[in-house]
Every structure is written in structure tokens, then in C-alpha cells.
C-alpha positions in Angstrom: 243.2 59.6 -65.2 240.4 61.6 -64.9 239.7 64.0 -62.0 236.8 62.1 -60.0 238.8 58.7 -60.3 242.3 60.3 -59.1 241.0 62.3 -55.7 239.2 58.7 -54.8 242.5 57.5 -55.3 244.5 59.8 -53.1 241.9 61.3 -50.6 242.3 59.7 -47.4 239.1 59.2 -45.4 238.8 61.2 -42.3 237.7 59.4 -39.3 240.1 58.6 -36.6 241.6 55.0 -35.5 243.1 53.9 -32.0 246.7 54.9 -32.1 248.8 51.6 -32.0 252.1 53.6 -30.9 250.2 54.4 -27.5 251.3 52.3 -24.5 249.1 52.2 -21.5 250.1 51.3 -17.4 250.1 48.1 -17.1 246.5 46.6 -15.5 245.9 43.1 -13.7 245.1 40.3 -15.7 241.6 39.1 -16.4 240.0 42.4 -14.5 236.6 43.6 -15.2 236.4 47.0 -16.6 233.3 49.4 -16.2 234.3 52.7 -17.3 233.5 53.8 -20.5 235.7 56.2 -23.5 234.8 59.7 -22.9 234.2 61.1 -26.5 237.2 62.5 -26.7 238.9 59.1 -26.8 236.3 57.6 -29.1 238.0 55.3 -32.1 234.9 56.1 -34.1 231.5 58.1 -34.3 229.1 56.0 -31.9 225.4 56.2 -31.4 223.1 55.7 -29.0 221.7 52.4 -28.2 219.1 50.2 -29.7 216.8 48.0 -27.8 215.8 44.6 -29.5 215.0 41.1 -28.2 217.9 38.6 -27.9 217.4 34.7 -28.9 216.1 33.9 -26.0 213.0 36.5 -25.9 214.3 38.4 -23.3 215.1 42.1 -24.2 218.2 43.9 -24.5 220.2 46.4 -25.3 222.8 46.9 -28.4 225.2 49.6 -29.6 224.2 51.5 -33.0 226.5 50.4 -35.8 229.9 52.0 -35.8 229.5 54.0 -39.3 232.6 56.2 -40.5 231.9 58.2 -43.6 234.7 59.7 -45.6 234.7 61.4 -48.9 233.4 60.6 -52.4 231.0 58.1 -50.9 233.3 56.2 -48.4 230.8 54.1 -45.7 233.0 52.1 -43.4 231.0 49.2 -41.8 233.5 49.5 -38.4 233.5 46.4 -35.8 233.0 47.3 -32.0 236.6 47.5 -30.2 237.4 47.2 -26.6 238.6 50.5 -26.6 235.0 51.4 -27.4 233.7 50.8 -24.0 236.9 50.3 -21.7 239.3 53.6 -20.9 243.4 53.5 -20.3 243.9 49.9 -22.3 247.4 48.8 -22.1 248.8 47.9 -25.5 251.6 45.5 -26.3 253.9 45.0 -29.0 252.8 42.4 -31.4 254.9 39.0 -30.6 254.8 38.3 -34.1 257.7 40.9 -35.2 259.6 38.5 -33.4 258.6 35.2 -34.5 260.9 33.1 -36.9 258.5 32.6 -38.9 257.6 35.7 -39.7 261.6 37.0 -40.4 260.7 36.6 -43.9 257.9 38.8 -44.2 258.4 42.3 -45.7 255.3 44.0 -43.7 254.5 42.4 -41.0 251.4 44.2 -40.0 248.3 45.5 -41.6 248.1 49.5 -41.6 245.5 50.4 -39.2 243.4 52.3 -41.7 243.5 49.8 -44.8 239.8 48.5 -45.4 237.9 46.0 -47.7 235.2 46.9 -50.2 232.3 45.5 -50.4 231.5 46.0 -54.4 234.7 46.4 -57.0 232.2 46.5 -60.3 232.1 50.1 -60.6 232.0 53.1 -63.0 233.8 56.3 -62.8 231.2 58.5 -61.1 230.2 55.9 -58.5 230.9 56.5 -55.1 233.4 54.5 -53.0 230.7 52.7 -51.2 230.6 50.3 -48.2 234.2 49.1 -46.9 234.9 46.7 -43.9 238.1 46.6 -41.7 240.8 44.8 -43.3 241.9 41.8 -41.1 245.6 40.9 -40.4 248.0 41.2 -37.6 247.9 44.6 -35.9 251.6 46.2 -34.5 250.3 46.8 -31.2 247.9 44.3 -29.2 245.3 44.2 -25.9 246.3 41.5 -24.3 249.5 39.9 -23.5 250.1 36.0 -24.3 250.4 34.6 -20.6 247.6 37.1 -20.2 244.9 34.8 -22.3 242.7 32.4 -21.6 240.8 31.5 -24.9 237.6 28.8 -25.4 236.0 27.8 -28.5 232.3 26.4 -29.2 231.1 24.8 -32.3 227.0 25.2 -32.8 224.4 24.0 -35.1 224.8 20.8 -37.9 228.0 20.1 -39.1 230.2 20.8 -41.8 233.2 19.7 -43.3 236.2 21.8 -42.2 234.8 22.5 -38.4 238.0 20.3 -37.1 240.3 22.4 -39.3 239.3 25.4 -37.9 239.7 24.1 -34.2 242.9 23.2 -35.1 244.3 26.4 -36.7 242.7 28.7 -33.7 244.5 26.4 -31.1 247.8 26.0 -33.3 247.6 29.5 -34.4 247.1 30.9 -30.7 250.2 28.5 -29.3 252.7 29.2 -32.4 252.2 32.4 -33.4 251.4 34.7 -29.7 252.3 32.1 -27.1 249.0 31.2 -25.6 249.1 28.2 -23.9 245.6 28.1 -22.3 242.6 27.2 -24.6 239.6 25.5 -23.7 237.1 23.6 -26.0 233.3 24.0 -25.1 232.0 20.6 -25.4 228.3 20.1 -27.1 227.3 23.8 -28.3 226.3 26.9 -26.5 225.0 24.8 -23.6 228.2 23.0 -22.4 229.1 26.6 -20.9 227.2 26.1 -18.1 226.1 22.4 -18.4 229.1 20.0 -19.9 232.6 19.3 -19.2 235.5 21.5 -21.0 238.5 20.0 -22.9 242.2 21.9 -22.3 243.0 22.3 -26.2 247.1 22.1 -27.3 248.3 21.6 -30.6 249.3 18.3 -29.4 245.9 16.9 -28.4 244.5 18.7 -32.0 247.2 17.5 -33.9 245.5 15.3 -36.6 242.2 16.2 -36.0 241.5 18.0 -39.4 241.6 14.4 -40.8 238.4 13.3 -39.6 235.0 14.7 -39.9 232.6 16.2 -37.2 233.7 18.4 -34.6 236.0 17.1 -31.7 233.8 19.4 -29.2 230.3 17.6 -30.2 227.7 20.4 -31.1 224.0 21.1 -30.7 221.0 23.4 -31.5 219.6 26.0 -29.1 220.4 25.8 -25.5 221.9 29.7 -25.7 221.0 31.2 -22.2 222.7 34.7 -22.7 223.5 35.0 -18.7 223.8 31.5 -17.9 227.0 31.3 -20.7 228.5 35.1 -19.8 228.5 33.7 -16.1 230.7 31.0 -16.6 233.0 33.1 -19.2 233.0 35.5 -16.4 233.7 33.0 -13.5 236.3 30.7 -15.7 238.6 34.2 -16.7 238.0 33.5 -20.2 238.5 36.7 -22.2 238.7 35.4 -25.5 235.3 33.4 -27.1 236.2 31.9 -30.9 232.2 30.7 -31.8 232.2 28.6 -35.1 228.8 28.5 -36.6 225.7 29.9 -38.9 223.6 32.7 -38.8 221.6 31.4 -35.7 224.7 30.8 -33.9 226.4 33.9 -34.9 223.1 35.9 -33.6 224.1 34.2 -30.6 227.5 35.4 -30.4 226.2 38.7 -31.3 224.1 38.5 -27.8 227.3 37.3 -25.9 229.3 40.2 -26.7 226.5 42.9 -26.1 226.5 41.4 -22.5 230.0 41.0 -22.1 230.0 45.0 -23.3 227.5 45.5 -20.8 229.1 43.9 -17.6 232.3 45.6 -19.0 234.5 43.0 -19.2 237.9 42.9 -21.5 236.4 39.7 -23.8 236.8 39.9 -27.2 234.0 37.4 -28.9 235.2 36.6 -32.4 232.5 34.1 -35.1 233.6 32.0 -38.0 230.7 31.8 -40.1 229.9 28.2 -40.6 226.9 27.0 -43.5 227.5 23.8 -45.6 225.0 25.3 -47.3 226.4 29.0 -48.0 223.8 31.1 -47.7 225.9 33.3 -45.3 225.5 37.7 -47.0 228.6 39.4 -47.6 231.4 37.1 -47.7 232.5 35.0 -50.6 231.6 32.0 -49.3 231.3 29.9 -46.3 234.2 27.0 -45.4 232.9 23.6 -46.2 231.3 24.9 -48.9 233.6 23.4 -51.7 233.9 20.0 -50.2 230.3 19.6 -50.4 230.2 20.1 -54.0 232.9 18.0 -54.6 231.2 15.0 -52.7 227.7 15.9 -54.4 229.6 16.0 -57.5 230.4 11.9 -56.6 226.7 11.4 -55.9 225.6 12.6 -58.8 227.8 10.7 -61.3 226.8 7.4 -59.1 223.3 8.0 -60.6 224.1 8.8 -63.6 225.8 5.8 -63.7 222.5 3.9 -62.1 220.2 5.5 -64.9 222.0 5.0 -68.0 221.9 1.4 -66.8 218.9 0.5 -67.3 215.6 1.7 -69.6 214.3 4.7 -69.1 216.2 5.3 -65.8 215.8 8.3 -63.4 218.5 9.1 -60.9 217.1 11.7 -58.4 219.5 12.9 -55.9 218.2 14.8 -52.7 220.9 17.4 -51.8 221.3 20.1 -49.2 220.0 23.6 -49.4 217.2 24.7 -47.3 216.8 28.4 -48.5 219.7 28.2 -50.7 220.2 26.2 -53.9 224.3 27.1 -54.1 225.2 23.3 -53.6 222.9 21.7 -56.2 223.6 24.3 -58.6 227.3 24.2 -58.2 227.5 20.0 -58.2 224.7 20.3 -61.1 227.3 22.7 -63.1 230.2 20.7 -62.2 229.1 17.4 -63.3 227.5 17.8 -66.3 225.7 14.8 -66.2 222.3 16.9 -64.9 219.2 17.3 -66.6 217.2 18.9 -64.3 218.0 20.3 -61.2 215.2 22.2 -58.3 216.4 24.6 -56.1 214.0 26.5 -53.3 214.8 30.2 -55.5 213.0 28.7 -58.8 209.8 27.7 -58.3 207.9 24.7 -60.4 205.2 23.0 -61.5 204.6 19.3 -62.0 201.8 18.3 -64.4 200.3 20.7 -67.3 202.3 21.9 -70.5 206.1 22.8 -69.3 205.9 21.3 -66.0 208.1 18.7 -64.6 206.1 15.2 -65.6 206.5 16.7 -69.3 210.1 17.8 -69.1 210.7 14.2 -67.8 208.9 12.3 -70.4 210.6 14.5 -73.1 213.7 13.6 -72.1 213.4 9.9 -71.4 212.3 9.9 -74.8 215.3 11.9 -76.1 218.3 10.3 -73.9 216.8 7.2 -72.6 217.6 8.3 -68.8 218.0 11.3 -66.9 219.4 12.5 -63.7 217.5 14.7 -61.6 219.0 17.3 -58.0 216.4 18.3 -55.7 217.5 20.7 -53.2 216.3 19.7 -49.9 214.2 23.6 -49.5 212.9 23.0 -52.9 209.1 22.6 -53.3 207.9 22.6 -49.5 205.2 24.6 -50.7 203.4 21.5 -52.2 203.2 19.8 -49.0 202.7 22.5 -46.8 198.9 22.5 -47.2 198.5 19.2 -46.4 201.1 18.8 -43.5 200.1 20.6 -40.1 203.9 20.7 -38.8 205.0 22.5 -41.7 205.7 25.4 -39.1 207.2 23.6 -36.5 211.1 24.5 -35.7 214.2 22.8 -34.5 216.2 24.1 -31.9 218.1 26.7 -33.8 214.6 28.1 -34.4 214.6 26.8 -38.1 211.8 25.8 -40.3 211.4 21.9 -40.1 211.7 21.0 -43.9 209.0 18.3 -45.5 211.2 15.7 -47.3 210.0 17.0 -51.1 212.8 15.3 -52.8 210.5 11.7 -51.7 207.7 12.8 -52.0 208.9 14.3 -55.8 210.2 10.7 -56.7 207.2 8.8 -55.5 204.6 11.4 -57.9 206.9 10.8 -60.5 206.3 7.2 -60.1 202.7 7.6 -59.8 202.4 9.8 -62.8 203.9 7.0 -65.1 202.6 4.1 -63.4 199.1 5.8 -64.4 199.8 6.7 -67.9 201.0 3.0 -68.7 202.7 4.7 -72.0 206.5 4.4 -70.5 207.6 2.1 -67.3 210.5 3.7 -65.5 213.2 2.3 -62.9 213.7 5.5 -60.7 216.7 6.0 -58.0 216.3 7.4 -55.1 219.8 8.4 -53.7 219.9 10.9 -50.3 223.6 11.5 -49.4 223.2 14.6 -47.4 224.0 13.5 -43.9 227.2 11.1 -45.5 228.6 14.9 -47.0 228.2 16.8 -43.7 230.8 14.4 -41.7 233.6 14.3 -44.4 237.0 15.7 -43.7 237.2 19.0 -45.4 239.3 18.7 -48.9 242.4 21.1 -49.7 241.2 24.2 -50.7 238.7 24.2 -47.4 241.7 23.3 -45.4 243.3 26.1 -46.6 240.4 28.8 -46.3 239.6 27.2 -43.0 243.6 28.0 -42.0 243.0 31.5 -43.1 239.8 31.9 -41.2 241.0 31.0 -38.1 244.0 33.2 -37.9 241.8 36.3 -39.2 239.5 35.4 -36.0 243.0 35.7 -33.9 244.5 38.3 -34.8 241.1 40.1 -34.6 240.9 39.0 -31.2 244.3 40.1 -29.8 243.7 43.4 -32.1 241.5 44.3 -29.2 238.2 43.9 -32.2 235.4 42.3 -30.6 231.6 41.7 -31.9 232.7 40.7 -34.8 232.8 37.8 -37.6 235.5 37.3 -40.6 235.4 36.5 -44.3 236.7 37.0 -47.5 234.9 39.9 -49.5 236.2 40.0 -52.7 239.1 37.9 -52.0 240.8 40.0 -48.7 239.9 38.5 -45.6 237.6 41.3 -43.0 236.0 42.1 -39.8 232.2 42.0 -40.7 229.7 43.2 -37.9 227.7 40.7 -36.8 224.4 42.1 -37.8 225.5 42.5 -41.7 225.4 38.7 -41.8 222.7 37.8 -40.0 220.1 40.5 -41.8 219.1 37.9 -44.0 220.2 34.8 -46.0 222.2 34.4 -49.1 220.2 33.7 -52.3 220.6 32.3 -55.6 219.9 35.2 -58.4 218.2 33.4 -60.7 218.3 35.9 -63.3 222.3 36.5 -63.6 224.4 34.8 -65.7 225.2 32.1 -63.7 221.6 31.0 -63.4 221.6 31.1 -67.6 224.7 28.9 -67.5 223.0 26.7 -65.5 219.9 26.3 -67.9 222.5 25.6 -70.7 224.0 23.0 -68.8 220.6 21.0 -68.6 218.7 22.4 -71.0 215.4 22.4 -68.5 212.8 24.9 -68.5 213.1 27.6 -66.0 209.0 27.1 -65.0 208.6 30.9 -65.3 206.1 32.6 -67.2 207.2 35.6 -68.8 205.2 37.6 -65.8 207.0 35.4 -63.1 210.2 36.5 -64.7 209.4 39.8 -65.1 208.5 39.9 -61.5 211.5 38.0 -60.4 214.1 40.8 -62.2 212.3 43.7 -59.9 212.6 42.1 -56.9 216.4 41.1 -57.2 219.1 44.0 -57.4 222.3 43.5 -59.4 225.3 42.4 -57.5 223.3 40.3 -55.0 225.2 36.8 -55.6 228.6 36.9 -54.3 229.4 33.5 -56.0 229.2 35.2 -59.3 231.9 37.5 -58.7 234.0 33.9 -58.3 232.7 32.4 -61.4 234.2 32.7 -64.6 232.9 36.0 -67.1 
């Protein structure tokens, strides 16, 4: 081993964790706390504050990210911890070491100091780069289990897998550190303060991961920042699970800054939700796989359709607004695609190498063809001529045009005109049919793994923070790392060339566009690929 590689092996990094051995007088339950660590007591280097402008408008204050650097390039990303903010915490020993369950286990907790990171493709010389707290079961914990009042809220569309989760944070709570009182937050961020609650037990959540949707309903917008810390404040809850995207995890980000504000002992834990996974760091979002699995069904029904009759064209509209991950993943799985438009590649219809004379080439090659539109894909052609093209939803998300339609009515047009080849085109949209499916195995699973992560995050006294796999160990992510910006196709890696192989379409770039392209993307941006086979 050489020497650079062996001291990153055996240097450890020097920053300073809570000590888990330290027991604390015991405190009343549910208290509100206002004093804050002198530095001396400080888990973590801290800066000041930033001021920025929550979801609402209003403005507000947030902490500087916790940084801890170490040597030969160590950078750990650190989540916020009530300790942070709130002095002489009692701590608890971890019910788990005494849990049948767990009798079996040879290590029953994760070492305080392990972390997670970020890239594993490296050379010799490279540094050790960005790391995020490993998540697991801690030996010591904040809060004891008769202590805990816990509530979880499920925002934005839905997903296949949101019931699973539900289940495994209530079952998970119960079974494995005793807590017996969990509420549900029905209908989103606003049934805080304007719907009814539901008392959650692993009897009443039972068999819920059977069935698609949420049990708690959801909803877009409706986050009033003091309106929903009120009514965690008044109800004693001081644990908030908040299942949801990047718009809803912005939100949660806003709760716990003003739970750290008021100083109260409530740790705010996300579970990043997207069907259409286009959540940054983390491997990928739950739901994710059932999707393709279900688009995968689609598209072999129009397959089926096309090859039925002369010259036939299945076009299936599937989801993706900024994000191609599920077309290209159903397109790749099927096999049965010979042309597939995601919003990353752009594309032209009509000229030499556009789509009207892809089309016509293949029609005359294979007789039929299947076509996946991603529903982001192509807005640009109908934003000039539609004035609510900027309009947004409730989450504060672009209203999308319906291109995939539109796309399969020009194509119809184009032929009908040129009167050299009559098509019978198939317009199949499936999208709202694969959001409210149960979630399949492997999402079950992931969503099981999720959920505990988010607990034992939570009784770990971590707050202000969101987990996910990076690189196949579970971690506590700051919220802002996933909310910074969206996860992207790289359509010039390997897995975009295996796509192009799979349908043998143009990629609609001219050597400039690609040129272009391969300057603006850096290496190592698409998680997926690290999943994919080399």
C-alpha cells in the first residue's frame, strides 16, 4: 500500500462528537428549551446565521451548514443536533440493547463517528472528499419512550410505497423503543392547523402497505411556517416524520429552523419522496422501481397494440417532469422501444434527423414502432403559443403542457398530409394509474429501511435532517444538499449510450449541441449509474 492511501486509511478525522456515555439530570417531558451550547459544548464547528426567505415569502433565519474538515481532504456534511441549540440534555440508554429481537445482533449500534461518502470512484491522490453521518441506532438516546409523542404528514402527489413507509415509522416506533403515541396529519401540511388527526398503532396500520395512496390523504401548498409550529407546539409533539419531495422537504427544512428558534426539543426528520427520482445525492427515491415496473407493463401493451396492425405507433406518455429516469429505465427494461423523449435531450420534429423522419424510417424497416414521451419533454414547443405556460400548482411547480398529445396528434398530421403511408397511432397515458399502485418488494423493503433510518435519527437527538442511501449505506443528509437542485439524466455517460443502443434513435444533437452538452455536465453527476451494470 502506498503511503498517501495507508494514512487515509488510518488517520482519524479530528472534529469532536457528543459523547453518548454522558448522562444528564433528568428534565420534564415535552419542555421548551431556550438556552443555547456555549462553545465549549459545541458537537461541531458552527457559523453564524444566514438569512433567506422561507416558502411562504416571509423571511427568516437559518444556521450555516455544520462543516467538519479532517485530514487528506475529509469534508463532513454534519446534520443539526438538539444538542446544537439546547444545553444539559439528558441521555438514555438505547431500549434496543434490550429488545429480543435484537439478541442476535453482534453490534448493536452504529459508532458515533462512522460516516458515508459521497463519491467511491477515486484514484490514489484524490482527497477523501464529502461524507455524511452514517445512520443507525445510536447507544445512547434524547428522549425516553413514554417521553414521545410523534406525528407524520405526507405532502405533494403520490407515490407508490407512501403507506409502507407510514407503516414502518409507526411499527418501527411501537416495536422497537416503545412509543405508543403517534399521530397521522391528515391532508398535507395544512391539516396541522386545519384537519382532524388520526391516533396511528400498528394495529390500525396493519395492512396498509397493500393498497395504494396514503391513508393520511395529501395535498400541495398550504405550508404556513407559524400556523403548523403552533399546533406542534400546543399538541407536545416533539417528533415530526414529513414524507415528501423537494418542495415538501424545503418545507420541513422551514419547520425545523423555527422549532430551533422557539427552542423546543423537536426533532423534524424527511423521507424524500419523488416517483419521479430526481431527488440529488441519494441513490434513488422509494417508489421509484415500482414505477418502472408498471411502465414497463404499459409499454409492452403497445407494443402489443402496434405490431397489430400496419404501420402501428404506440406512444406512451410517462412521468418525468425535469427528469427522464422513468422513461429511460422502462425504455431499457423493455426492449420493445424505438424511440424514447426525455426533457434532458432535446428534439426536433420535421427536417433531416428529426422525429417525423426517424418515424417514417422505421415504420418502413419494422412495420410499427413504439414511442415514451416523458411528460417534461418538449414543453418548449408549446410554450410560445400557450400563455399559462408559467402558471404553477400549489407546490410552486411549473404547470406542464400535455406534449406527449400534442406530439401524437403532429404525428398524425404529418402523415395524413404526405398521403405516402396511413398510420393507426395509440395513444396510451398511464401516469395517474402508476402513482396509486401498492409499492412492489424491493420498494417495500427500501421503504422499511427508510423509515427506521428516520427513527433512529430522531431518537439519536439528529434533527433538520433527511435520509438515503448514498452509495448503498443509508445517511443523514442536510436538508439543503437535496433541495439545491434536481436530479438530472447525464446524457453523455454510458448509460445514456446504452440507451441509444437499445432503440437505435438519433440523439437530435449536432456535434456543437454535444460538444456543449459534455461542458456543462461534470462526471459523476447521475447517481443511477453508479447502480447500473459496468
Amino acid at each position: 500500500m502506498d503511503s498517501i492511501s495507508s494514512s487515509a486509511a488510518f488517520i482519524t478525522p479530528k472534529f469532536r462528537c457528543f459523547d453518548p456515555t454522558n448522562t444528564y439530570p433528568a428534565t420534564t417531558n415535552h419542555r421548551r428549551y431556550y438556552s443555547t451550547l456555549p462553545s465549549s459544548c459545541s458537537r461541531s464547528p458552527r457559523g453564524g446565521n444566514i438569512n433567506t426567505t422561507d416558502v411562504m415569502g416571509n423571511s427568516t433565519t437559518t444556521a450555516e451548514p455544520k462543516i467538519v474538515t479532517g485530514d487528506c481532504g475529509y469534508r463532513l456534511e454534519d446534520v443539526p443536533h438538539l444538542s446544537d441549540y439546547i444545553h444539559d440534555l439528558p441521555t438514555y440508554p438505547n431500549p434496543l440493547q434490550d429488545n429480543p429481537a435484537y439478541s442476535v445482533v453482534k453490534q448493536h449500534f452504529v459508532n458515533v463517528a462512522d460516516t458515508v461518502a459521497q463519491k467511491i470512484v477515486v484514484q490514489k491522490d484524490s482527497p477523501r472528499g464529502t461524507h455524511f453521518r452514517r445512520a443507525g441506532p445510536r447507544q445512547k438516546v434524547y428522549f425516553e419512550s413514554d417521553e414521545v409523542h410523534a406525528c407524520i404528514v405526507t405532502c405533494g402527489g403520490l407515490c407508490p410505497g407512501l403507506n409502507t413507509v407510514i407503516r414502518e415509522i409507526v411499527c418501527g416506533l411501537y416495536h422497537m423503543y416503545g412509543v405508543t403515541r403517534v399521530l397521522g396529519i391528515e391532508g398535507g401540511y395544512k391539516g396541522f392547523y386545519a384537519r382532524n388527526t388520526i391516533p396511528l398503532t400498528p394495529k390500525v396500520v396493519n395492512n396498509i402497505h397493500k393498497r395504494g395512496g396514503t391513508i393520511l390523504g395529501t395535498s400541495r401548498g398550504g405550508h404556513d411556517t407559524s400556523k403548523i409550529v403552533d399546533s406542534i407546539q400546543d399538541r407536545g409533539i416533539n417528533q415530526v416524520y414529513i414524507i415528501g419531495g423537494d418542495g415538501t422537504q424545503k418545507g420541513a427544512s422551514v419547520i425545523f429552523e423555527e422549532t430551533r428558534r422557539r427552542g423546543l426539543k423537536v426533532a423534524v426528520a424527511g423521507i424524500p419522496k419523488t416517483i419521479d427520482n430526481d431527488i440529488p445525492v441519494i441513490d434513488k427515491s422509494f417508489g421509484f422501481d415500482t414505477a418502472v415496473e408498471e411502465a414497463q407493463r404499459t409499454i409492452n401493451a403497445a407494443h402489443v397494440e402496434s405490431e397489430s396492425v400496419e404501420n402501428g405507433i404506440g406512444l406512451v406518455k410517462l412521468m418525468g417532469r425535469h427528469s427522464g429516469f422513468i422513461a429511460m429505465y422502462a425504455t431499457l427494461a423493455s426492449r420493445d422501444v424505438d424511440c424514447c423523449l426525455i426533457p434532458e435531450s432535446p428534439f426536433y420534429l420535421e427536417g433531416p434527423g428529426g422525429l417525423f423522419e426517424y418515424i417514417e424510417k422505421r415504420l418502413k424497416e419494422n412495420g410499427h414502432m413504439v414511442i415514451v414521451v416523458a411528460e417534461g419533454a418538449g414543453q418548449e414547443f408549446l410554450s410560445e403559443n400557450i400563455r399559462t405556460i408559467d402558471k404553477q400548482d400549489d407546490s410552486a411547480n411549473k404547470q406542464l403542457q400535455d406534449v406527449s398529445f400534442w406530439i401524437s396528434q403532429k404525428i398524425k398530421d404529418h402523415f395524413s398530409k404526405q398521403q405516402k403511408m396511413t398510420i393507426n397511432l395509440k395513444y396510451i397515458d398511464p401516469t395517474y394509474m402508476i402513482r396509486a399502485i401498492p409499492s412492489n418488494a424491493s420498494d417495500n423493503v427500501y421503504c422499511t429501511l427508510l423509515a427506521h433510518s428516520a427513527i433512529h435519527g430522531a431518537l439519536a437527538g439528529y434533527t433538520g435532517f433527511t435520509v438515503g442511501p448514498v452509495n448503498g449505506r443509508h445517511a443523514y443528509i442536510p436538508f439543503h444538499r437535496i433541495t439545491e437542485r434536481q436530479n438530472k439524466v447525464v446524457i453523455t455517460d454510458r448509460m445514456w449510450a446504452r440507451w441509444l443502443s437499445s432503440t437505435n434513435q438519433p440523439s437530435f444533437f449536432s456535434p456543437k449541441q454535444l460538444s456543449e452538452k459534455k461542458a456543462e455536465e461534470e462526471p459523476g453527476e447521475n447517481h443511477i449509474e453508479d447502480l447500473a451494470i459496468k
